[in-house]
C-alpha positions as CSV (number, residue, x, y, z in Angstrom):
1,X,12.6,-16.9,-16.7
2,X,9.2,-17.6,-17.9
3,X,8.7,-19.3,-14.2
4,X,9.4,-16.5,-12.5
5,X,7.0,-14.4,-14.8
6,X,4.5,-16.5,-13.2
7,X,5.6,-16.2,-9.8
8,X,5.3,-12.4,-10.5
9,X,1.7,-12.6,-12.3
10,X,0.8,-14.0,-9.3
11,X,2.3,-11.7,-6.4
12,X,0.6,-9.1,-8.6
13,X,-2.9,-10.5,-8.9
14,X,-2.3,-11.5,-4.7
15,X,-1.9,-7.7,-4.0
16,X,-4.5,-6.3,-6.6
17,X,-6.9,-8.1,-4.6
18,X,-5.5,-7.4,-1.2
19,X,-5.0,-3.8,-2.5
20,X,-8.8,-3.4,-3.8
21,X,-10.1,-5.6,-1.0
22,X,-8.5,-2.9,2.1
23,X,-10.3,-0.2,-0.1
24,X,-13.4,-0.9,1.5
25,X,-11.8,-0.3,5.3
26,X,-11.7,3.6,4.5
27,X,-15.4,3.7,4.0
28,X,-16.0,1.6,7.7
29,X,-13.4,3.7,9.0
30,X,-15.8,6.9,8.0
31,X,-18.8,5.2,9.5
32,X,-16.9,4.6,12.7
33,X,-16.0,8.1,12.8
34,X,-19.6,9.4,12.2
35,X,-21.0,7.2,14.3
36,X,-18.7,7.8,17.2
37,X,-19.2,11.9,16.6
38,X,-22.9,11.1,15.9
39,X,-22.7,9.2,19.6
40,X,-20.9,11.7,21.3
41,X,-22.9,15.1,20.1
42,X,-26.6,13.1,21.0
43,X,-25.5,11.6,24.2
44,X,-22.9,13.0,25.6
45,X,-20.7,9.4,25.3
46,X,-17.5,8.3,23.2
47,X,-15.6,5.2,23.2
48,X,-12.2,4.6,23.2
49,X,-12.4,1.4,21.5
50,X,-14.2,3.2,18.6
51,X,-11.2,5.9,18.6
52,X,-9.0,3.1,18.4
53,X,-10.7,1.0,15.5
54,X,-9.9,4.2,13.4
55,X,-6.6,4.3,14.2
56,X,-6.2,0.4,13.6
57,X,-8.0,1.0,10.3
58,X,-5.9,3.4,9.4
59,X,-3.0,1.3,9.6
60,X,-4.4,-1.7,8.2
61,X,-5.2,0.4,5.1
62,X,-1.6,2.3,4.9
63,X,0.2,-0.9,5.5
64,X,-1.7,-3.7,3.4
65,X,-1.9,-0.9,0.9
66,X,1.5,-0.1,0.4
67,X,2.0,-3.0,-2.1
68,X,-0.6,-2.7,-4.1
69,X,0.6,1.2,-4.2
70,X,3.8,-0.4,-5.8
71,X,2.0,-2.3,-8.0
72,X,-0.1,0.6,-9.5
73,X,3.7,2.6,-9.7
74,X,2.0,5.2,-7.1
75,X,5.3,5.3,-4.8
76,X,7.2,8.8,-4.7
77,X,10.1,8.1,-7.3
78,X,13.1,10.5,-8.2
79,X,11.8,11.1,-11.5
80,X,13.8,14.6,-11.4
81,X,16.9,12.7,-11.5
82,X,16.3,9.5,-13.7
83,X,14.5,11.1,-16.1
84,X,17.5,12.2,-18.3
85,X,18.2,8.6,-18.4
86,X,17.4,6.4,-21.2
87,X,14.7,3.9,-20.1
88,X,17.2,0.5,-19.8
89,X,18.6,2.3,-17.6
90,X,16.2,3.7,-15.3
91,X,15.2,-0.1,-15.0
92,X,18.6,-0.6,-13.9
93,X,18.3,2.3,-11.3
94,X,14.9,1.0,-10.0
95,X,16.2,-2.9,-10.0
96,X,19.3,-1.0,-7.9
97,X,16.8,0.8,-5.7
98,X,14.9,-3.0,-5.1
99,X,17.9,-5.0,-3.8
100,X,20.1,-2.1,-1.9
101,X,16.8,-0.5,0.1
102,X,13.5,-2.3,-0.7
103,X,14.8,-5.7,0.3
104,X,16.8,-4.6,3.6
105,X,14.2,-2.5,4.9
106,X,11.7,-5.1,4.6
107,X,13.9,-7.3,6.3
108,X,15.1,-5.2,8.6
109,X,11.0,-4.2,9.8
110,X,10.1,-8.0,10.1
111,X,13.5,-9.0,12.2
112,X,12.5,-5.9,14.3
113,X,9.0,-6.0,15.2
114,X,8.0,-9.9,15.7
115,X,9.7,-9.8,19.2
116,X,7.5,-7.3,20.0
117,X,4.5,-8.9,18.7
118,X,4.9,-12.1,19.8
119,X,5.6,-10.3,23.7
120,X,2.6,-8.3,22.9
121,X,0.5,-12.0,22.1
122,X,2.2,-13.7,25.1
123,X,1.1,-10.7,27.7
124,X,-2.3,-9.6,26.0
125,X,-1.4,-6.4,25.8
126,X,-3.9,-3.8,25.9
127,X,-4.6,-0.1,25.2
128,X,-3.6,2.6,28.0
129,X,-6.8,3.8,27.5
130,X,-10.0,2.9,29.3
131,X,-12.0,1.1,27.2
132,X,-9.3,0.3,24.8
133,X,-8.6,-2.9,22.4
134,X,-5.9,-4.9,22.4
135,X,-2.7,-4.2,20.7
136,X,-1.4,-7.6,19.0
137,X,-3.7,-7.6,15.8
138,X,-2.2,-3.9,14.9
139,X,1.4,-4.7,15.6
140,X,0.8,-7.9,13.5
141,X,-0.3,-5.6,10.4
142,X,3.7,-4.6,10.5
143,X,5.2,-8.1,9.5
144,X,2.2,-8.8,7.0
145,X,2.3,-5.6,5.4
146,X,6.0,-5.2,4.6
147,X,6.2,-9.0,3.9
148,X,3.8,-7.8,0.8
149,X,5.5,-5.3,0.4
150,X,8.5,-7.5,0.4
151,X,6.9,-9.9,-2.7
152,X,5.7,-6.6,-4.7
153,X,9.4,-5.8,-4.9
154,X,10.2,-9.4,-5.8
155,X,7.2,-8.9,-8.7
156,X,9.2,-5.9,-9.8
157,X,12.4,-7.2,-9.8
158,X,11.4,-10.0,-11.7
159,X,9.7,-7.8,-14.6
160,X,12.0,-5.3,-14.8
161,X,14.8,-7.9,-15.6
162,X,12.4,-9.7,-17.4
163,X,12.0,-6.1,-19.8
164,X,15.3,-5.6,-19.6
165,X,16.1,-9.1,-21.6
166,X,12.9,-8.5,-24.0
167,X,10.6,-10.9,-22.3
168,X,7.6,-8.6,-20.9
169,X,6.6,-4.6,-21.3
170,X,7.8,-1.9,-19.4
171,X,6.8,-2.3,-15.9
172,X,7.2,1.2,-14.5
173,X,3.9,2.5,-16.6
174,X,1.0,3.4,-14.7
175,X,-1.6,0.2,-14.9
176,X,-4.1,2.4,-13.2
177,X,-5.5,5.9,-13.6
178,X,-5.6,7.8,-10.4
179,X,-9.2,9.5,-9.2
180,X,-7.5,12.9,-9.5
181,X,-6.2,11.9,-13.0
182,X,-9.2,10.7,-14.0
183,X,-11.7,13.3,-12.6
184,X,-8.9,15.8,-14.6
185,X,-9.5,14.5,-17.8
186,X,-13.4,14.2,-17.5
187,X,-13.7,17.8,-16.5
188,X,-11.1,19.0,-20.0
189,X,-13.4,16.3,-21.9
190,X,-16.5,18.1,-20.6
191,X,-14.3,21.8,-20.8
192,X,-13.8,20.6,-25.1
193,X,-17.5,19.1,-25.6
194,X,-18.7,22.4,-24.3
195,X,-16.2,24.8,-26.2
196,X,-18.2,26.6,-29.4
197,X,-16.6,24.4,-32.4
């Protein structure tokens, strides 16, 4: 088991630094967008390809993202329901969860959208649009980012059986505080330093 604890430290520290790496793509994706409104207002012009990076952005952030969402516990759970549960056996819900619908989807996306990026390779497809980029990097983001998303579920199944025997802490706790957390409890902290004593 201790192996496999490894295996999972490592998925985990792969898809902090993918996670914190695609960070940065929201701030280009902003420049791009001022840039192409800045463009457009003073001279009258737009691009498609500029539309386009966005969009390509946008993806490469939701879907290299997604596993590093899992790994900060930031997916929508069904808290409402497992709560009344004792912890053990949430685990056992989540680890339920992992193999039944985490593991099949991922497989199922992968199986799915390869023919279509390999045709999309092979043909050098392009955008409809005039002016527009080619389509094989952004379909490629598919099998990439649900194949991390694939090893964040291994990382998880491995840790919560690993909690589950006694080996490792409780996986499902937050590892990271959210900016809206976070900007909450430095405006009460500000909200008590100000209150008269």
């Amino acid at each position: 088991m201790n192996g496999l604890l490894s295996l999972s430290s490592a998925i985990d520290k792969l898809n902090y630094w993918i996670g914190r790496t695609v960070m940065w793509l929201v701030l280009l994706m902003v420049l791009i967008s001022a840039g192409n409104a800045i463009i457009r207002k003073l001279f009258n012009t737009s691009s498609n390809a500029y539309l386009e990076a966005q969009w390509y952005l946008f993806a490469a952030v939701f879907l290299l993202g997604a596993s590093y969402t899992m790994l900060q516990q930031g997916h929508v759970r069904i808290d409402v329901i497992i709560s009344r549960f004792s912890r053990p056996t949430q685990v056992k819900i989540e680890i339920f969860g992992i193999v039944v619908f985490l593991f099949p989807l991922v497989y199922f996306v992968i199986v799915e959208i390869f023919p279509i990026l390999m045709q999309a390779y092979r043909t050098g497809e392009m955008s409809e649009n005039a002016g527009g980029l080619i389509r094989w990097p952004v379909y490629a983001l598919v099998p990439i980012g649900f194949f991390l998303l694939g090893l964040q579920g291994l990382s998880e199944l491995i840790k919560r059986i690993g909690f589950l025997q006694g080996l490792c802490p409780d996986p499902g706790e937050v590892k990271e505080v959210s900016v809206e957390v976070a900007l909450a409890e430095h405006i009460q902290q500000q909200q008590l330093a100000q209150s008269p004593k």
